[in-house]
Residue frames as qw, qx, qy, qz and C-alpha x, y, z in Angstrom:
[[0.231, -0.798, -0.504, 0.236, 22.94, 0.74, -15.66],
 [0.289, 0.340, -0.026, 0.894, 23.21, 4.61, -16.25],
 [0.172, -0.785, -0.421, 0.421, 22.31, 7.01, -13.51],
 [0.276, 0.482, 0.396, 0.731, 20.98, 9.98, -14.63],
 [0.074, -0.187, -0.432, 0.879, 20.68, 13.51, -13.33],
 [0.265, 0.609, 0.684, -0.302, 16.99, 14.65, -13.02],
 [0.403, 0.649, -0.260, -0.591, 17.06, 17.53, -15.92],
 [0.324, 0.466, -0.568, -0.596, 18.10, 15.02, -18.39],
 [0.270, 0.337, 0.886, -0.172, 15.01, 13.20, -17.60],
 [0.230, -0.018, -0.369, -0.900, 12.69, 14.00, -20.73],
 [0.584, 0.142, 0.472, -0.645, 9.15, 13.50, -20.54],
 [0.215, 0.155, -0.885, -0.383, 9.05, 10.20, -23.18],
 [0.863, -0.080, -0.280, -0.412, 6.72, 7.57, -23.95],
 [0.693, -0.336, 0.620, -0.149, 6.94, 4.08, -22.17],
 [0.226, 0.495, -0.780, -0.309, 8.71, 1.79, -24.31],
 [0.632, -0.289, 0.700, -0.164, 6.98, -2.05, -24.92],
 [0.429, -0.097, 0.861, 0.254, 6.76, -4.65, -27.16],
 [0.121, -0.087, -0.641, -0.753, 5.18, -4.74, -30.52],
 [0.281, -0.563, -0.655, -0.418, 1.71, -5.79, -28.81],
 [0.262, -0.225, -0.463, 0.816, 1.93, -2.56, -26.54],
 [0.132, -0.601, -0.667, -0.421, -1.14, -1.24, -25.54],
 [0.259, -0.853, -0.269, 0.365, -0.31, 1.75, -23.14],
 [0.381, 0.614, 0.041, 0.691, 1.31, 4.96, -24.05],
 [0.315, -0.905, -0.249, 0.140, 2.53, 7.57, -21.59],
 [0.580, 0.235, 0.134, 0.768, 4.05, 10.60, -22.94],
 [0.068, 0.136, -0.027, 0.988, 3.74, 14.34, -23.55],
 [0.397, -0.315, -0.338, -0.793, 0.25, 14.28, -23.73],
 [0.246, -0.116, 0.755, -0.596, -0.51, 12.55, -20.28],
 [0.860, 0.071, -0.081, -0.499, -2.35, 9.66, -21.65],
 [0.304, -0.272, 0.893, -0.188, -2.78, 6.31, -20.59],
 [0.704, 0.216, -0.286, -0.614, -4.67, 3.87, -23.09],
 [0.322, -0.125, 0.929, -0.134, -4.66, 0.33, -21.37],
 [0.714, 0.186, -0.452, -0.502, -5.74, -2.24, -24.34],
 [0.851, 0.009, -0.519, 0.082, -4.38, -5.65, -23.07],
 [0.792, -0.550, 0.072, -0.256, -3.46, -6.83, -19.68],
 [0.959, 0.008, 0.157, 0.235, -0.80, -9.73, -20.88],
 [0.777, 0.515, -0.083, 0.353, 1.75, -7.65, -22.28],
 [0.626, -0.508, -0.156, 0.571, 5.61, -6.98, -20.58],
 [0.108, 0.993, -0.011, 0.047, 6.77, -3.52, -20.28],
 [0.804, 0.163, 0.049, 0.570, 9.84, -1.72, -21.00],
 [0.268, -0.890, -0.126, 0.346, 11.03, 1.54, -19.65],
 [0.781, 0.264, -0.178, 0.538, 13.17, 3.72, -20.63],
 [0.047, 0.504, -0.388, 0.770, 13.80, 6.33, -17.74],
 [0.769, -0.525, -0.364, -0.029, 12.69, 4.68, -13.94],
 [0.083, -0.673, 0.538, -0.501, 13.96, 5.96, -10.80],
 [0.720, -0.207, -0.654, 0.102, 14.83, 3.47, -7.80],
 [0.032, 0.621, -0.505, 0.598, 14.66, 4.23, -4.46],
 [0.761, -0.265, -0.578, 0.127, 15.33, 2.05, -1.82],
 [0.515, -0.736, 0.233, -0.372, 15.20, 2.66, 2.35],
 [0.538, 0.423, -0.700, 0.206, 18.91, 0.78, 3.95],
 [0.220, -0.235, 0.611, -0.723, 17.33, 0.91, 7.27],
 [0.741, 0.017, -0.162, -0.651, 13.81, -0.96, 6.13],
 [0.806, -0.219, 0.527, -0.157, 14.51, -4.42, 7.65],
 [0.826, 0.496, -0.265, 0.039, 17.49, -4.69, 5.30],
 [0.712, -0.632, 0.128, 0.277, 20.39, -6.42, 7.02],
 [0.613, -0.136, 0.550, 0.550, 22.53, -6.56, 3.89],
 [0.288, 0.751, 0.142, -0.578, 21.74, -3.52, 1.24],
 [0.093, 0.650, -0.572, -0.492, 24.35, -4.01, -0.71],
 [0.145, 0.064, 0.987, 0.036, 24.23, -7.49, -1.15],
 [0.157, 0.476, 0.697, -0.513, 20.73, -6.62, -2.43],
 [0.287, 0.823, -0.106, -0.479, 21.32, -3.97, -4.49],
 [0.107, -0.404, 0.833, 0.362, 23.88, -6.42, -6.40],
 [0.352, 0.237, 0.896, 0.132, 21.09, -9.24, -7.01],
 [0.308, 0.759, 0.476, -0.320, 17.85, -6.53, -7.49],
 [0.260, 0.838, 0.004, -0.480, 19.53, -3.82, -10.09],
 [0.093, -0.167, 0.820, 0.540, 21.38, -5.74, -12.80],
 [0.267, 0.418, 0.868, -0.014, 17.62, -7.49, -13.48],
 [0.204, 0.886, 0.330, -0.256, 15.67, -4.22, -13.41],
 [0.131, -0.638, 0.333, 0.682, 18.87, -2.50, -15.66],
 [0.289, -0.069, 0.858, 0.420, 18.29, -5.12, -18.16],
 [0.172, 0.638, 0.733, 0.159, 14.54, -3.97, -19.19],
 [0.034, -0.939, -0.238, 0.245, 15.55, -0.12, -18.03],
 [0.590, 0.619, -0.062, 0.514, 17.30, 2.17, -20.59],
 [0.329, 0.408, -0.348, 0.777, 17.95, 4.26, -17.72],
 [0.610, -0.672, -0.414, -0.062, 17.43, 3.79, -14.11],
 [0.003, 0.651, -0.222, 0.726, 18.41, 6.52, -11.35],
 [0.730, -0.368, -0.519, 0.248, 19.18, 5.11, -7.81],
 [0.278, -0.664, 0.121, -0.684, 17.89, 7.54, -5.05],
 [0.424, -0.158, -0.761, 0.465, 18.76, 6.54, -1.07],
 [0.377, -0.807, -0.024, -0.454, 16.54, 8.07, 1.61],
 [0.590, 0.239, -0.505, 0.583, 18.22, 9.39, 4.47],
 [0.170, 0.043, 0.544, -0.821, 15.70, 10.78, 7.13],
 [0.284, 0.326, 0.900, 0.050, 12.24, 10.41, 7.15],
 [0.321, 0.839, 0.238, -0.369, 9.78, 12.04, 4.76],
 [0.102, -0.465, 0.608, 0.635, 12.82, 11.90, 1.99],
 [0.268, 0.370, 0.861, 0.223, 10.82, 9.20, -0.17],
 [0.205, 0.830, 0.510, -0.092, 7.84, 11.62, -0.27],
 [0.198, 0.849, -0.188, -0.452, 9.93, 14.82, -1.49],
 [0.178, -0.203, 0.760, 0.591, 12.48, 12.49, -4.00],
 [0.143, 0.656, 0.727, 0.143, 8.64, 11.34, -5.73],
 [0.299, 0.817, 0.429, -0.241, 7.49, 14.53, -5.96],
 [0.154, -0.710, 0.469, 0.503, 10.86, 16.06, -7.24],
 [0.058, -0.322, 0.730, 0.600, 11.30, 13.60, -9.90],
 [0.518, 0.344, 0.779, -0.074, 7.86, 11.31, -10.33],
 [0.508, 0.736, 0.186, -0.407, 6.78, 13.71, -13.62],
 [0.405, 0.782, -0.404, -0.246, 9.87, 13.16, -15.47],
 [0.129, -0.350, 0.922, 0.104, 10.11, 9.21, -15.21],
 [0.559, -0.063, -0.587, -0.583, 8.00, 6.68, -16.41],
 [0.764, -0.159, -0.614, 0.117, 8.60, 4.13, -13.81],
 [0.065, 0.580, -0.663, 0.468, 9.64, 4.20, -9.77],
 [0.765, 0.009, -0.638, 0.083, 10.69, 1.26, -8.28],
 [0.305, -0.698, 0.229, -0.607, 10.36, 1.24, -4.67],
 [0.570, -0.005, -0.744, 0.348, 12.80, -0.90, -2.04],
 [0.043, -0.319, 0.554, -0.768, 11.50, -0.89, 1.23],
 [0.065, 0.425, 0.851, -0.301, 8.76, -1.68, 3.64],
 [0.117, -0.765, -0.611, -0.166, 5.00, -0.32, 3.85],
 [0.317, -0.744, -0.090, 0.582, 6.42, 2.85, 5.84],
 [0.206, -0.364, 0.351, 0.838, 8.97, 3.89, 2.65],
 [0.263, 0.270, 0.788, 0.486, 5.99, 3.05, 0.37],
 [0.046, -0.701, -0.625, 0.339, 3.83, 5.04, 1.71],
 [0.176, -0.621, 0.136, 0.752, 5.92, 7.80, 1.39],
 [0.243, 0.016, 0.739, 0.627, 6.38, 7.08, -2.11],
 [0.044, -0.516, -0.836, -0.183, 2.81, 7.59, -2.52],
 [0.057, -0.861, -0.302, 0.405, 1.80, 10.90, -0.72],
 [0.371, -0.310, 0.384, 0.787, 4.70, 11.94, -3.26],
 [0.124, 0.027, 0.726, 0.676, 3.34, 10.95, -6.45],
 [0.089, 0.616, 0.781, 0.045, -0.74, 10.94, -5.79],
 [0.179, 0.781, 0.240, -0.549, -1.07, 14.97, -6.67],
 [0.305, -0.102, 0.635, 0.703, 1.14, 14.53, -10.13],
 [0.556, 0.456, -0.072, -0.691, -0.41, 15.60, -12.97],
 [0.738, 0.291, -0.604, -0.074, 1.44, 13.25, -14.91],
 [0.938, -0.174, 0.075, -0.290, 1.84, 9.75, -12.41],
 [0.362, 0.425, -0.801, -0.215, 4.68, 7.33, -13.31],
 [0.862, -0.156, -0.444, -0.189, 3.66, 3.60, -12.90],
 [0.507, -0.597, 0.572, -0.241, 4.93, 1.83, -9.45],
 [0.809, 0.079, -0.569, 0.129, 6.74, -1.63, -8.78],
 [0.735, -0.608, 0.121, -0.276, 7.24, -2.97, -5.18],
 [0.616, 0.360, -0.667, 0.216, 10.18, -4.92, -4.08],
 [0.490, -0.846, -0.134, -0.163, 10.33, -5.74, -0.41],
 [0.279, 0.639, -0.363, 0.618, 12.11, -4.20, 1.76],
 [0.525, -0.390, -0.406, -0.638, 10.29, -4.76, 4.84],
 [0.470, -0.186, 0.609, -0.611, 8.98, -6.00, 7.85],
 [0.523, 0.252, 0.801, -0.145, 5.91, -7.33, 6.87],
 [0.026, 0.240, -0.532, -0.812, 5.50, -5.47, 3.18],
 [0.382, 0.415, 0.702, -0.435, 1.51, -5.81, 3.00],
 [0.525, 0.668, -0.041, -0.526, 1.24, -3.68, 0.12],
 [0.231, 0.354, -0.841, -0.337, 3.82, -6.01, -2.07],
 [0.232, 0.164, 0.953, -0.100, 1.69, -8.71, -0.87],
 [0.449, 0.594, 0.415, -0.523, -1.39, -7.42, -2.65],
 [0.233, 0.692, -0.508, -0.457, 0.14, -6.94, -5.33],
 [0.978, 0.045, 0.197, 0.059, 0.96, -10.85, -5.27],
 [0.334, 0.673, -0.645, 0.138, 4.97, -9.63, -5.73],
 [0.876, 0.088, -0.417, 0.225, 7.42, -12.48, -4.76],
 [0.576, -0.817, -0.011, -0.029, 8.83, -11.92, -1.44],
 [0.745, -0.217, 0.347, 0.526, 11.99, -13.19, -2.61],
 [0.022, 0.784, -0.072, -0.617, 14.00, -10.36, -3.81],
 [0.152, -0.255, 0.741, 0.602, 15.58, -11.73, -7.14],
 [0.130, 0.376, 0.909, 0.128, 12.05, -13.33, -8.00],
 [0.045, 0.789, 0.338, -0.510, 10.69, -9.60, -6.98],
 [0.350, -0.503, 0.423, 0.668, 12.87, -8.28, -9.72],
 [0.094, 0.141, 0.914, 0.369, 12.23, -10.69, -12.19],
 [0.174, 0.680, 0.670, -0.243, 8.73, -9.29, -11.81],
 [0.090, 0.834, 0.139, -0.527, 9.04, -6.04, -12.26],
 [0.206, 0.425, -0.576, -0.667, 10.75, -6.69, -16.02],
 [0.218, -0.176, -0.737, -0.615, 8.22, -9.29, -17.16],
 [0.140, 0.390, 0.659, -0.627, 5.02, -7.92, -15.29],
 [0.062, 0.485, 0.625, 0.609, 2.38, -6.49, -16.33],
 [0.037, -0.099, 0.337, -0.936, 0.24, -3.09, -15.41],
 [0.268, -0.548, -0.789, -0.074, -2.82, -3.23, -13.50],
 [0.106, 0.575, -0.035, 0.810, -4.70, -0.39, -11.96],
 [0.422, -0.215, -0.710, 0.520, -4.29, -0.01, -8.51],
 [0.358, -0.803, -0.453, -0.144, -7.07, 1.99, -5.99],
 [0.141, 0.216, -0.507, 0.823, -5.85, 5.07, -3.48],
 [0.346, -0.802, -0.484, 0.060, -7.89, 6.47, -0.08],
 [0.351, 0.218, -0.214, 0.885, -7.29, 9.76, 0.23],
 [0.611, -0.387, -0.628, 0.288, -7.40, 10.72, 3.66],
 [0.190, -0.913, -0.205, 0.297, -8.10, 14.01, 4.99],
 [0.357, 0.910, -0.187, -0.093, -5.64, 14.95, 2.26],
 [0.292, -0.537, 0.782, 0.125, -3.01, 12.41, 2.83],
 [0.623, 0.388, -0.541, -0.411, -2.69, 8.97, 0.70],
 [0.413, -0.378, 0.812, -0.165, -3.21, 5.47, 1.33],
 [0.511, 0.236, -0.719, -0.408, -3.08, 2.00, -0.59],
 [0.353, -0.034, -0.932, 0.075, -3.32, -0.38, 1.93],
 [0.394, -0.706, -0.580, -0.104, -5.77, 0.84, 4.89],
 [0.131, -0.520, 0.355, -0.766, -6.75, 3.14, 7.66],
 [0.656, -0.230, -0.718, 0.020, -7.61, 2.48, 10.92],
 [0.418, -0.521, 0.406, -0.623, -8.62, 3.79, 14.80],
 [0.865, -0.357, 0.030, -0.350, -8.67, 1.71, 17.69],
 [0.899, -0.263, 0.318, 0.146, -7.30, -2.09, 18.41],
 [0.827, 0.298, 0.202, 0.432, -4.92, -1.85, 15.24],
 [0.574, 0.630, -0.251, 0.459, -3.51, 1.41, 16.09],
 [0.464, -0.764, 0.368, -0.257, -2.59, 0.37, 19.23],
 [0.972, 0.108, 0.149, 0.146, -0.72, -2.56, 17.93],
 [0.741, 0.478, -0.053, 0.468, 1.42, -0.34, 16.16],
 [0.143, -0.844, 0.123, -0.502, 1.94, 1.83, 18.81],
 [0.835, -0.443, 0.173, -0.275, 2.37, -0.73, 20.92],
 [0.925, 0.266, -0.068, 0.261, 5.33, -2.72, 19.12],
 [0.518, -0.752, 0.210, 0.348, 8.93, -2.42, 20.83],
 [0.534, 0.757, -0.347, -0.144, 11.67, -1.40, 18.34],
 [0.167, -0.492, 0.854, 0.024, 13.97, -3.95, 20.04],
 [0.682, 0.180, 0.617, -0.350, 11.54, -6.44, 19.16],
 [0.710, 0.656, -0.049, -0.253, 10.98, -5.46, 15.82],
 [0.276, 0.748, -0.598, -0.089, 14.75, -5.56, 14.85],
 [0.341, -0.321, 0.858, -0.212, 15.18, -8.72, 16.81],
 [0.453, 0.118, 0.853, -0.232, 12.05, -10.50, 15.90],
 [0.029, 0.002, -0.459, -0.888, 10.66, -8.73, 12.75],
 [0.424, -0.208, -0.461, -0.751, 6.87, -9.82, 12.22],
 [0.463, -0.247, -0.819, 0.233, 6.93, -11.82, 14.92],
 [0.094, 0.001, -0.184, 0.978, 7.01, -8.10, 16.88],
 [0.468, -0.154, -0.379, -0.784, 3.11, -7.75, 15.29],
 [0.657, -0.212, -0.676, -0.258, 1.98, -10.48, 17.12],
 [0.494, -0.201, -0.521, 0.667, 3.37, -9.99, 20.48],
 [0.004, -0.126, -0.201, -0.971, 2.15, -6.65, 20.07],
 [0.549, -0.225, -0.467, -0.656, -1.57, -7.65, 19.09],
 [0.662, -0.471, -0.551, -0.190, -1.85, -9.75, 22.43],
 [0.343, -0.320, -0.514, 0.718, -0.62, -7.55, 24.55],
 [0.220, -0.038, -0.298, -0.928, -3.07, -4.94, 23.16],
 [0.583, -0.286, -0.545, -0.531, -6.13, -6.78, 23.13],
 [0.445, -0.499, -0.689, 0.278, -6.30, -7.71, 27.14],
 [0.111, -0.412, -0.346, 0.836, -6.25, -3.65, 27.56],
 [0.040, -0.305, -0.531, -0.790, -8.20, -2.48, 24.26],
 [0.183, 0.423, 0.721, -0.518, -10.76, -0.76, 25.78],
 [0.303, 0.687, 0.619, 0.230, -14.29, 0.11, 23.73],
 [0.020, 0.163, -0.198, -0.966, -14.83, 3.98, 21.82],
 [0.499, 0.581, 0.590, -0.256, -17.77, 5.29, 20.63],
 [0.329, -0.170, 0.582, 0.724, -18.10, 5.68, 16.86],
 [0.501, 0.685, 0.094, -0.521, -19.99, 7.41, 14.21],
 [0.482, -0.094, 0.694, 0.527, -19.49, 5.72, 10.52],
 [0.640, 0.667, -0.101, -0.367, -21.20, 7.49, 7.08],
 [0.443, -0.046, 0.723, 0.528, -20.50, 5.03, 4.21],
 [0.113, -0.213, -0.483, -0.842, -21.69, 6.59, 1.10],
 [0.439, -0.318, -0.217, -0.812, -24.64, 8.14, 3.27],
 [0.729, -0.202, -0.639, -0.140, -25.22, 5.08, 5.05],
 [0.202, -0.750, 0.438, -0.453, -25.13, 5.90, 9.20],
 [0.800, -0.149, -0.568, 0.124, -23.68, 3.50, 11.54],
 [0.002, 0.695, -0.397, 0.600, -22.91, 4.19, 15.28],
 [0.928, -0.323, -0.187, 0.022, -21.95, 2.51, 18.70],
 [0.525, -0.686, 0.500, 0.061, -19.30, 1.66, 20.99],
 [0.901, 0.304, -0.272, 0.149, -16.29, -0.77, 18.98],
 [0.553, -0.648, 0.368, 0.372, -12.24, -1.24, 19.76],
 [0.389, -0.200, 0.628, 0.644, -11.34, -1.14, 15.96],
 [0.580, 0.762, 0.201, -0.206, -12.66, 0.66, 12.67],
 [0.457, -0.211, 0.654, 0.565, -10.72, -0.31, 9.80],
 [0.499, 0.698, -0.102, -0.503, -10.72, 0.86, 6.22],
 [0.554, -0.242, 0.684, 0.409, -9.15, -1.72, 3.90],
 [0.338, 0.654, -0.488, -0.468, -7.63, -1.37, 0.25],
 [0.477, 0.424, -0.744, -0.201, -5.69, -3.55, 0.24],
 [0.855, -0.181, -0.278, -0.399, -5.79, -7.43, 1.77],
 [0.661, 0.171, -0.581, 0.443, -2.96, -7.62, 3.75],
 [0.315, -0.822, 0.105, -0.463, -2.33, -6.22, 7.44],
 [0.429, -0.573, 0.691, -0.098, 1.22, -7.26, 9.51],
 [0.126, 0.221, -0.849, -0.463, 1.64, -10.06, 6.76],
 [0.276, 0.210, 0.815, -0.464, -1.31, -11.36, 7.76],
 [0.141, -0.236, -0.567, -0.777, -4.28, -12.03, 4.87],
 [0.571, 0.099, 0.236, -0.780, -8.07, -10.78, 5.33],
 [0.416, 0.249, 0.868, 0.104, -10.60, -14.02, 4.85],
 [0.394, 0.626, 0.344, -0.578, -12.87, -11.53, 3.06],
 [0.538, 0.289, 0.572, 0.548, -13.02, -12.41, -1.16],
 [0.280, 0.835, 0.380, 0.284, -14.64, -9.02, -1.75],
 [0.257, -0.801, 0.278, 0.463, -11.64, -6.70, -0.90],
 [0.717, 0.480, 0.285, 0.418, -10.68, -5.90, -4.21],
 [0.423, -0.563, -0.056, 0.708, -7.87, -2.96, -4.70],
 [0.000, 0.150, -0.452, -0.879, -9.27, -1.66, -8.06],
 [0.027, -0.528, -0.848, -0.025, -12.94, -1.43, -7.37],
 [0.133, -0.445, -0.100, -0.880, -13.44, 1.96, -6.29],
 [0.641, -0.698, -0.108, -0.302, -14.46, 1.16, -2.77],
 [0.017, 0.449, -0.642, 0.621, -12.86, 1.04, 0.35],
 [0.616, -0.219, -0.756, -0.005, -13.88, -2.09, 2.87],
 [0.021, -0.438, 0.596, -0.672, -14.59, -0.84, 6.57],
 [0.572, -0.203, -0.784, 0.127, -15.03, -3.38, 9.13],
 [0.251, -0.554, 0.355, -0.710, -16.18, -2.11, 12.88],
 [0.621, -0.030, -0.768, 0.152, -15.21, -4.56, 15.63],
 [0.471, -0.727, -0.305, -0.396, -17.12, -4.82, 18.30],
 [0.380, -0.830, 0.350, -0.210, -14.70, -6.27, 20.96],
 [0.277, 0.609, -0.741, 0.060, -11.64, -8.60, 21.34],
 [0.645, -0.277, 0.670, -0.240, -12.84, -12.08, 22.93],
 [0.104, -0.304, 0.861, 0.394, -12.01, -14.91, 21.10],
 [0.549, 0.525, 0.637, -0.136, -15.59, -16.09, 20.00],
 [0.210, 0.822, -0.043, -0.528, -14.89, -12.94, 17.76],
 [0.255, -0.596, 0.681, 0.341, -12.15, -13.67, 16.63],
 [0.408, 0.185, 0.889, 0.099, -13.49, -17.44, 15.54],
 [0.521, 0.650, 0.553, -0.018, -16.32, -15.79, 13.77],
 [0.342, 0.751, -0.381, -0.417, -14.13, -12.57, 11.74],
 [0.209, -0.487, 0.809, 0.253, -11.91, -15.45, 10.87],
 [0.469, 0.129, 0.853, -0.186, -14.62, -18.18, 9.68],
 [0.425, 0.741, 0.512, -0.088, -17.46, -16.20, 8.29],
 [0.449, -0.009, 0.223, 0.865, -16.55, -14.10, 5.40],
 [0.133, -0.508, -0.327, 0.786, -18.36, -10.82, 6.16],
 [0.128, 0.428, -0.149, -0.882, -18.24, -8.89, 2.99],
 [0.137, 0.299, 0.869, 0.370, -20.90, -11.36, 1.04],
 [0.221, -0.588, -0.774, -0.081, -23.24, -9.71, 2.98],
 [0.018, -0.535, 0.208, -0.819, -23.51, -6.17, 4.34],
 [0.458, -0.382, 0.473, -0.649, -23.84, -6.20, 8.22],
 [0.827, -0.192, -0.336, -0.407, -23.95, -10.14, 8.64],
 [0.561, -0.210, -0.641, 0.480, -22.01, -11.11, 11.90],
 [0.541, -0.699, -0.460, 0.089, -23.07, -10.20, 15.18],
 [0.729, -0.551, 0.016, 0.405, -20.20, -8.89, 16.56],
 [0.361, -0.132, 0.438, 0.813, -18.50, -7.60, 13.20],
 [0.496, 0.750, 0.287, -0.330, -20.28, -4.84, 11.15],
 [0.449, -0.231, 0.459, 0.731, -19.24, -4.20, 7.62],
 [0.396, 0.777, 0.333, -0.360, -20.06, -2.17, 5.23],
 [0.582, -0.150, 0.304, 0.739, -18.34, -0.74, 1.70],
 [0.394, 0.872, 0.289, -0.022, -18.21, 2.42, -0.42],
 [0.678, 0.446, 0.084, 0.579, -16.40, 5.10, -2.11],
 [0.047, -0.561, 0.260, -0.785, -16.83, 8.28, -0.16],
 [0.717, -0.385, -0.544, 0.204, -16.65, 7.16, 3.87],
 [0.129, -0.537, 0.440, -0.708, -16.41, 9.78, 7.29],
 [0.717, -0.262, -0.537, 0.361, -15.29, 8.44, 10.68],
 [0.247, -0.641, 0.360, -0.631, -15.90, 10.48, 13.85],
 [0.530, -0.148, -0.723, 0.418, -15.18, 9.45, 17.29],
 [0.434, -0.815, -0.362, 0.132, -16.31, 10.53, 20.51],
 [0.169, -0.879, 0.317, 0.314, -12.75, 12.28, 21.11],
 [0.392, 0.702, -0.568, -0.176, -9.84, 12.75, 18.92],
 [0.696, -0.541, 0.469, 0.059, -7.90, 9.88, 18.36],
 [0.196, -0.495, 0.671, 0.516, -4.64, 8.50, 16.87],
 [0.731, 0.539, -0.119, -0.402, -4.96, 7.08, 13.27],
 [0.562, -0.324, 0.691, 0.320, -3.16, 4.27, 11.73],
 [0.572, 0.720, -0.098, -0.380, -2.57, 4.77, 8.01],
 [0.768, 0.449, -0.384, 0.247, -0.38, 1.92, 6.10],
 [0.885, -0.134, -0.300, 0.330, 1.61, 1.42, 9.48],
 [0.242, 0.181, -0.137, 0.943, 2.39, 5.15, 10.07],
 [0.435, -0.525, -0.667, 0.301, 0.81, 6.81, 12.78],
 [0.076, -0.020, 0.073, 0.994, 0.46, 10.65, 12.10],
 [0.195, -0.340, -0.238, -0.889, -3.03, 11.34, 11.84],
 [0.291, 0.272, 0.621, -0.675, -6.59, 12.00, 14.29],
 [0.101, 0.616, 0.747, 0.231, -9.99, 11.50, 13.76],
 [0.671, 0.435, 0.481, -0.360, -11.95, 12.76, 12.27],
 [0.396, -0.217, 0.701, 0.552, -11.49, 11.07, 8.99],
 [0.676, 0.576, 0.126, -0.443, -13.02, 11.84, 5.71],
 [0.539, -0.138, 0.745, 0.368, -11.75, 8.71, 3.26],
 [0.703, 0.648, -0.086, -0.281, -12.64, 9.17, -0.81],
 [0.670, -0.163, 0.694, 0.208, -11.60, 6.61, -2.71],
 [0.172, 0.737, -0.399, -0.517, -9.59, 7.17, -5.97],
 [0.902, 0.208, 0.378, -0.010, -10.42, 4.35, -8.49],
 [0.868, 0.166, 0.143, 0.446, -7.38, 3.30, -10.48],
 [0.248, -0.955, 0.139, 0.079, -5.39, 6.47, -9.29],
 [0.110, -0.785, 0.593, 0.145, -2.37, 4.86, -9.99],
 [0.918, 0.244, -0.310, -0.038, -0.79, 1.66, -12.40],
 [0.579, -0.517, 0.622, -0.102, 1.42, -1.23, -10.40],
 [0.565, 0.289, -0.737, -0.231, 3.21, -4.00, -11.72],
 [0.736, -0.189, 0.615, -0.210, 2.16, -7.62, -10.79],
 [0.396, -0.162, 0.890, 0.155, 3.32, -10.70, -11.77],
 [0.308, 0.164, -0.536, -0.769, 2.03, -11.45, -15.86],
 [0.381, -0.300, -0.784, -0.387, -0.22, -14.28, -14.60],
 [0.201, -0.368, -0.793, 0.442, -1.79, -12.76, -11.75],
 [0.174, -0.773, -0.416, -0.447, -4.15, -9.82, -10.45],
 [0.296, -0.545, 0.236, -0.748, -4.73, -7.61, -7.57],
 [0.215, 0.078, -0.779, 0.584, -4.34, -9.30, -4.66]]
């Protein structure tokens, strides 16, 4: 492993095997021929969050960066130390690496992301978790198990991965008003540490005997929708508190954005989001509306809080435009998008 200060990070090609079919170099170009084949870096920053439901960094950092040293010519290991550090180290170095590997949960990704989604020039992502409940690695279909995460990220392959950009902010995995961002709002920190994902659940049913209804306004590409709900959700990706969506048409490299609008929290509901699988059909449960596109605005009645990827910073009203293949991700050489 060679750590390397950020000047004497040149702007190179990506390095892969003989049947390599991307390029990304001076000329900011990306020419994706084949699917199957394993990349090789040769500048990749790492940055990893010691606070992200890791109990044992080091012990971590010992199994995860020999693996990833062995396929990188030169990898650069960056700690955050307050929040919002992730999002300025990405924007500080993301043009003059090829690659950044990112330890942590769905919080440090995020960051990572608001960093890198105005580059001109991109560098590919890789996921490791780090986590709680690491929703976005789970789309992805990374291995939860860190050494096996590793192992991914030198014989993966790239796949292009969807953003939603959010009143000028970035998200991979979803947005959300209502029943789901009182969950997170709702989650005790003594819990979390204590109980990790378990926290989400405890959370979600104390939430749902007070959730009371909003009224909502939805434009999906043009389409109006409006009414009273306790949860509008945008979804990327197909995860949410480790938890998978039943829904087969949430795809993260379609160019749309899923949004669900739930009417109200009694368990008949519950039985029928969980059963029936919504997105065959536009608007076919009772109780659950759904609808998908690419360009999507969300007004409430009054302001209210926002849940974005697990981070809790923004208000309606939302305008959501979805950024088809905005950014390449490794996953695992025989899988897909999640």
């Amino acid at each position: 492993m060679i750590k390397v200060p950020k000047q004497q990070f040149a702007k190179c090609d990506v390095i892969y095997t003989e049947q390599v079919g991307y390029r990304l170099g001076k000329e900011n170009f990306l020419n994706l021929r084949s699917d199957r084949v394993v990349a090789r870096f040769k500048h990749a920053i790492f940055i990893y969050n010691a606070n992200a439901g890791q109990k044992d960094i080091s012990r971590t950092l010992r199994i995860c960066v020999p693996i990833l040293s062995s396929a990188i010519d030169e990898l650069l290991l960056l700690k955050t130390d307050r929040p919002g550090h992730a999002q300025l180290l990405c924007s500080e170095y993301g043009e003059h690496t090829d690659l950044v590997v990112i330890l942590g949960g769905d919080g440090t990704v995020h960051e990572c992301v608001n960093g890198l989604a105005s580059l001109a020039k991109r560098p590919a992502i890789a996921i490791l978790p780090g986590g709680t409940c690491n929703d976005i690695s789970r789309t992805l279909n990374m291995p939860q198990d860190i050494r096996q995460a590793a192992e991914t990220v030198v014989s993966g392959k790239l796949v292009p991965l969807d953003a939603m950009d959010i009143n000028g902010h970035c998200a991979l995995n979803f947005w959300g008003v209502g029943l789901v961002t009182e969950v997170s709002n709702n989650i005790k920190d003594s819990e979390k540490a204590l109980l990790g994902k378990v926290s989400y659940y405890l959370s979600a049913i104390r939430t749902m005997r007070e959730m009371e209804p909003f009224s909502y306004t939805v434009q999906c590409d043009g389409k109006l929708y409006e009414g009273e709900a306790v949860m509008v959700l945008a979804a990327n990706g197909r995860y949410i508190g480790t938890n998978e969506l039943p829904f087969r048409n949430i795809h993260a490299d379609d160019g749309k954005a899923n949004v669900f609008i739930i009417k109200n929290t009694n368990l008949a509901l519950m039985k029928e989001v969980f059963t029936l699988d919504i997105t065959l059909e536009e608007d076919s449960a009772s109780e659950v509306l759904h609808c998908s596109g690419s360009e999507i605005v969300i007004q409430t009645e009054s302001k209210m809080e926002a849940d974005m990827d697990g981070e809790v910073y923004l208000e309606t009203p939302a305008h959501i435009r979805v950024l088809k293949h905005h950014f390449f991700a490794i996953v695992p050489s025989s899988g897909s998008l999640g």
